[in-house]
C-alpha positions as CSV (number, residue, x, y, z in Angstrom):
1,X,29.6,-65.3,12.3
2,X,28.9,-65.0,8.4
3,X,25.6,-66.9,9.3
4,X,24.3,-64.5,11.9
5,X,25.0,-61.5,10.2
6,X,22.9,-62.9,7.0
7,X,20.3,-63.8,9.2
8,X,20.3,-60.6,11.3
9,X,20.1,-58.9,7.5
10,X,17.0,-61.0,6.6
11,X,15.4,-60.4,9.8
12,X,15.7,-56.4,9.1
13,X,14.9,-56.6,6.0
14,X,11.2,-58.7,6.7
15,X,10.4,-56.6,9.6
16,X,10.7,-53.3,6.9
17,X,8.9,-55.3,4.8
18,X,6.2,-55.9,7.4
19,X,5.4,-51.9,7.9
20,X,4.2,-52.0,4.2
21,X,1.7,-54.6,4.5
22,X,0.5,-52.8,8.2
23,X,-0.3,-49.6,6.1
24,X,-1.9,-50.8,3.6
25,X,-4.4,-52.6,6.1
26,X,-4.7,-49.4,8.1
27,X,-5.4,-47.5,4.8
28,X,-8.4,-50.0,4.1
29,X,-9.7,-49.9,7.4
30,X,-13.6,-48.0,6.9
31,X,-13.9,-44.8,8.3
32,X,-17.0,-43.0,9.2
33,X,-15.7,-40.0,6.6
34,X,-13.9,-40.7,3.5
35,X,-10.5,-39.5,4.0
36,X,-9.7,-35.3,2.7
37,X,-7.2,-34.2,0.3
38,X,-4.6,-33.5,2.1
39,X,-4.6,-37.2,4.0
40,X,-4.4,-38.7,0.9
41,X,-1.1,-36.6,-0.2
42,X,0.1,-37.8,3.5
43,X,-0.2,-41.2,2.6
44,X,1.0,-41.4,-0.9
45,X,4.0,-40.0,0.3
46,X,4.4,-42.4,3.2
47,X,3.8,-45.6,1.3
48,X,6.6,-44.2,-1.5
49,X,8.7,-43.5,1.7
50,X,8.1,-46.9,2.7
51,X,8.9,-48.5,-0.5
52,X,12.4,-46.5,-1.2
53,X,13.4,-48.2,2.4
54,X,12.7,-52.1,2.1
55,X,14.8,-51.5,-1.9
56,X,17.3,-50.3,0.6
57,X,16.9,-52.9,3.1
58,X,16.9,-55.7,0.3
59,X,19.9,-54.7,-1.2
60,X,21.7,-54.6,1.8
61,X,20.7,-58.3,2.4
62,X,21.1,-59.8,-1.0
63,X,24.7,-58.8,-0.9
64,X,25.1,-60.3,2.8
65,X,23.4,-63.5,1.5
66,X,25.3,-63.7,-1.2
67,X,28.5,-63.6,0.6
68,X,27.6,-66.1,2.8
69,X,28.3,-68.5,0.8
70,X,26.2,-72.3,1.1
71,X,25.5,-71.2,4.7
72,X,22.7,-68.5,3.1
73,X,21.4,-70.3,0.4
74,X,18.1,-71.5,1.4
75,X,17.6,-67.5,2.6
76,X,17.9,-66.0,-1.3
77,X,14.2,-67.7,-2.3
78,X,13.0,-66.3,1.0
79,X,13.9,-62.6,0.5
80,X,12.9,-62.6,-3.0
81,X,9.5,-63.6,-2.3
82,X,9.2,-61.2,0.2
83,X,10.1,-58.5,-2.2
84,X,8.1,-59.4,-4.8
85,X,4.9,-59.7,-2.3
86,X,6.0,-56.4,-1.1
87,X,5.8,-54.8,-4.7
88,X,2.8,-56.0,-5.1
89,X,1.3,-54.6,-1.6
90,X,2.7,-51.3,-2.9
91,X,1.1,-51.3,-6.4
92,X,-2.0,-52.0,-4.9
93,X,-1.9,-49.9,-2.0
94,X,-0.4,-47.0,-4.4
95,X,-2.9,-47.3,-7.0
96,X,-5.8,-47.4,-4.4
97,X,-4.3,-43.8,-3.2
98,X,-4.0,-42.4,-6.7
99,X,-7.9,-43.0,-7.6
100,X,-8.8,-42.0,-4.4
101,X,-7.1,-38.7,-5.2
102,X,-8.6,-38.5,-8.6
103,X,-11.8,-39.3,-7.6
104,X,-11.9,-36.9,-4.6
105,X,-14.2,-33.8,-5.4
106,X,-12.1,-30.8,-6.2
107,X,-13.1,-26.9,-5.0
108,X,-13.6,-24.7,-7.5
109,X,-11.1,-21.7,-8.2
110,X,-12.5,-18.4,-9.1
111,X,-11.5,-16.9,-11.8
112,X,-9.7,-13.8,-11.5
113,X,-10.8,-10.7,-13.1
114,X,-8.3,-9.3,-15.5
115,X,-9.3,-5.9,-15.2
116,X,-9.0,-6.2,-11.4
117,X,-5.7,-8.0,-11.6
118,X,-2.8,-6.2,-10.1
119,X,0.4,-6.3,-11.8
120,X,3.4,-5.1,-9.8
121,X,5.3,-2.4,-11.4
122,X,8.7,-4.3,-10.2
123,X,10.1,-0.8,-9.1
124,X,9.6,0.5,-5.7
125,X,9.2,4.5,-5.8
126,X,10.4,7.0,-3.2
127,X,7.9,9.0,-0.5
128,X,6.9,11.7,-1.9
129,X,6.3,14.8,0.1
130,X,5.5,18.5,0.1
131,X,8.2,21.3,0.6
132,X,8.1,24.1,3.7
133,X,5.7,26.9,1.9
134,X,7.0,30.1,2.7
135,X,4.4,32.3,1.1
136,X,5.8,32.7,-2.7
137,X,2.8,32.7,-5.0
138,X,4.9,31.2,-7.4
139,X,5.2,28.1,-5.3
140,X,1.6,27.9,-4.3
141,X,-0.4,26.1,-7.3
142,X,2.6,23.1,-6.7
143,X,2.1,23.3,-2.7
144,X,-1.6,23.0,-2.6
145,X,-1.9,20.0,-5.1
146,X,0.7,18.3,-3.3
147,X,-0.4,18.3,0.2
148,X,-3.6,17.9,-0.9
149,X,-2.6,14.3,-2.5
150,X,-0.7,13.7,0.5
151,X,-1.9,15.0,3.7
152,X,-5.6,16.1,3.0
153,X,-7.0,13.2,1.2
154,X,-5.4,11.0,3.4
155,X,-8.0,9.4,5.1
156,X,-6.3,7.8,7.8
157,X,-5.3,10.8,9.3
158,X,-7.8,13.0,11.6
159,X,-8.2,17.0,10.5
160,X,-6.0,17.6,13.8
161,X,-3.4,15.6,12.5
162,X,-3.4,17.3,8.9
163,X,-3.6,20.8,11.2
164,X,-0.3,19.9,12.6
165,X,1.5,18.7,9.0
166,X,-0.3,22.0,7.6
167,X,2.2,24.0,10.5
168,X,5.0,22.3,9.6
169,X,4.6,22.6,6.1
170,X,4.6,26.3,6.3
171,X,7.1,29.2,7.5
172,X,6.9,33.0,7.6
173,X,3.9,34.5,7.1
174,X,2.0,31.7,5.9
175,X,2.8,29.8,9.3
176,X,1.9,33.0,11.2
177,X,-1.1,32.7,10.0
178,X,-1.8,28.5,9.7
179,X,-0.2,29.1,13.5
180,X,-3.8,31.3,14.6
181,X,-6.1,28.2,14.6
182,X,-5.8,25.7,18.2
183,X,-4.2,22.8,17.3
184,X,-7.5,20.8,17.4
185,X,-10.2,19.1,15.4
186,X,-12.4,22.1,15.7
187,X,-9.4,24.5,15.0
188,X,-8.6,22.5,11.4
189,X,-12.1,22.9,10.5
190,X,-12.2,26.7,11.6
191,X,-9.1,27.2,9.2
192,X,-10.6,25.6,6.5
193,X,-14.1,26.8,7.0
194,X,-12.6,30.5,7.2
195,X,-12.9,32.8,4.7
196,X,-9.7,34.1,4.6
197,X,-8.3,30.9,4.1
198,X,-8.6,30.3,0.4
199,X,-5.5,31.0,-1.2
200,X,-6.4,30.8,-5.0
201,X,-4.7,32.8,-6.6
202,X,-1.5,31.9,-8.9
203,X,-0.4,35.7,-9.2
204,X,-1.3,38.5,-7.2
205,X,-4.4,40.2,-8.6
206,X,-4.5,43.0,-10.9
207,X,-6.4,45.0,-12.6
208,X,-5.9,44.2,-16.4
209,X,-5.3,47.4,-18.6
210,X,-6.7,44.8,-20.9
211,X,-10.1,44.3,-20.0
212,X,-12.7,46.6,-21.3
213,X,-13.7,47.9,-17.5
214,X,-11.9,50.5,-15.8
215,X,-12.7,51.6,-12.1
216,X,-12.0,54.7,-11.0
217,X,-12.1,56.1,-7.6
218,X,-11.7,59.9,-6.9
219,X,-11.0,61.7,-3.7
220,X,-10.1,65.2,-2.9
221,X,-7.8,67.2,0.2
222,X,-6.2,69.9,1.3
223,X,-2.4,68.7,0.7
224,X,-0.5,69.2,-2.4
225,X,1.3,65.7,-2.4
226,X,3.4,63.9,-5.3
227,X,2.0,60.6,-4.6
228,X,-0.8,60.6,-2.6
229,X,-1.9,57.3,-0.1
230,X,-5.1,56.1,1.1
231,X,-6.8,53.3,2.7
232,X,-8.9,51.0,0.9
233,X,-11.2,48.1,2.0
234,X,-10.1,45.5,-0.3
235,X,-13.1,42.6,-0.8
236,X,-11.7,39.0,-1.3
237,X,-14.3,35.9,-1.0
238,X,-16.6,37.8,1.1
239,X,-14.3,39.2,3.6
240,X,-13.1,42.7,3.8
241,X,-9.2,44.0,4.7
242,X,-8.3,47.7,4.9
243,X,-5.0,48.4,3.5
244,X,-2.8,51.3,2.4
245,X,-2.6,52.5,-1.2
246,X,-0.1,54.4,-3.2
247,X,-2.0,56.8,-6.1
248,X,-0.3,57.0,-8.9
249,X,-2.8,58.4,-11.7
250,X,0.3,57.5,-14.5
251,X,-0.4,53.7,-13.7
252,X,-3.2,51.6,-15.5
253,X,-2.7,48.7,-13.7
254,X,-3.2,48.2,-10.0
255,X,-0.7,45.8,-8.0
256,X,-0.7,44.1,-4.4
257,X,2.3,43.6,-2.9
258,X,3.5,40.0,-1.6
259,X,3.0,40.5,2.3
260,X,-0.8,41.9,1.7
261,X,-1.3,38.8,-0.7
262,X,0.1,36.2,1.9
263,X,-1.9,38.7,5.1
264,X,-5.4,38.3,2.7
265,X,-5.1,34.9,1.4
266,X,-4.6,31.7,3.8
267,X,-4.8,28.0,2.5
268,X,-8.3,26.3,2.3
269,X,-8.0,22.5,2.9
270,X,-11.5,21.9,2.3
271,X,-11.9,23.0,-1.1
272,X,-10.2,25.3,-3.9
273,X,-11.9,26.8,-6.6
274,X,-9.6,26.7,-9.7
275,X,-9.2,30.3,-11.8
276,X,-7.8,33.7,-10.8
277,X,-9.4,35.2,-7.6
278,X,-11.4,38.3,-7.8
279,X,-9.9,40.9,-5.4
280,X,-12.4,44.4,-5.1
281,X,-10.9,47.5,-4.3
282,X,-13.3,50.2,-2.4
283,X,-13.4,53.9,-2.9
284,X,-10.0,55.4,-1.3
285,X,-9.9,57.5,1.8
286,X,-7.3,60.4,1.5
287,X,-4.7,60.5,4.0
């Protein structure tokens, strides 16, 4: 029984040994095109896979040969020769791989610009986004900048689609007015195109008792009032608004209120002039 199982051991371990010698013919069988790159990785891997299994195989018999006894004896020379032909056949065939590979022409690897190379920050940041402007001047300067990062130089978006961020970006007044324009292509480019929709300012305009240039506007009637009113045509990027005015000839400053500010003023998404506006009062008309 000792006997067959040394034999059976030896007969396993020649076979393995076999599939060494059959790769290494296949490997130097010509081709019509020299093998690529990545076959030659394939096969340096197979032949090392190949080797790691007939050391297995061989150590597995040697100790089944060995206790055999007398019976296995004329079987040790046998496997050691066929391990020592198989080293060789995987030398050879392992060193034929290894100057293929170094001899294989190689594809040249651009080299990167480093001013073009992108560096990740390593932090990922929040979405940013506008808040709902309600008309406050105050808030303005910070509104426009910010949807204008976001929402109008956004070029994946269409101008209907900013039209409709624009609404729900606004309340009050201001959305009372954004709300006038058709939710279409053509309505976002009539908003933006209008020229009462170029909200500029950063403060109401006034009339600076510090400037050199005083206007001032006369009008007589027939009432004795304390304060009288008037309406005035008020001149703001080339349009015209009438609106009421309070005279009071102790005052050398002249003031808007909010609600005529956010009435005279609608956002521009298409451009905005930097600076102060320039708001033109007209001669009064007694009431």
């Amino acid at each position: 029984m000792a006997l067959a199982a040394s034999d059976l051991a030896l007969n396993q371990f020649i076979e393995v040994s076999d599939r060494l010698s059959e790769f290494e013919a296949r490997c130097n069988t010509p081709s019509p095109t020299p093998p690529s790159m990545s076959m030659l990785n394939i096969r340096r891997e197979e032949v090392r896979a190949l080797w790691e299994r007939i050391k297995k195989e061989y150590d597995e018999c040697n100790v089944r040969l060995i206790s055999a006894g007398d019976s296995a004896a004329d079987s040790l020379p046998i496997l050691r020769a066929k391990y020592n032909y198989c080293y060789g056949v995987y030398e050879r065939c392992g060193a034929n791989i290894e100057d293929l590979i170094a001899q294989a022409p190689r594809t040249p690897q651009t080299q990167a610009d480093p001013s073009q190379t992108y560096v990740p920050s390593g932090c990922r940041l929040p979405p940013c986004d506008t808040e709902v402007f309600t008309g406050d001047y105050l808030r303005w300067p910070t509104f426009r900048d910010l949807f204008t990062a976001i929402y109008i130089n956004n070029p994946r978006l269409t101008p209907v689609e900013k039209l409709f961020h624009l609404n729900s970006k606004t309340s009050g007044e201001a959305h009372t007015i954004v709300a006038k324009s058709p939710l279409t292509n053509d309505g976002f480019r009539s908003a933006s195109s209008s020229p009462r929709s170029r909200p500029t300012t950063t403060a109401p305009a006034t009339t600076s008792a510090a400037t050199s240039t005083v206007q001032n506007y006369f009008a007589t009637g027939h009432r004795s009032v304390l304060l009288g009113t008037a309406v005035i045509d008020i001149c703001h990027l080339g349009s015209t608004f009438k609106a009421r005015a309070l005279i009071d000839s102790g005052s050398e400053a002249t003031f808007m209120t909010e609600r005529l500010w956010s009435t005279s003023v609608l956002f521009n998404s298409a451009a905005f002039p930097t600076g102060a506006s320039r708001f033109f009062f007209g001669g009064p008309e007694v009431l």
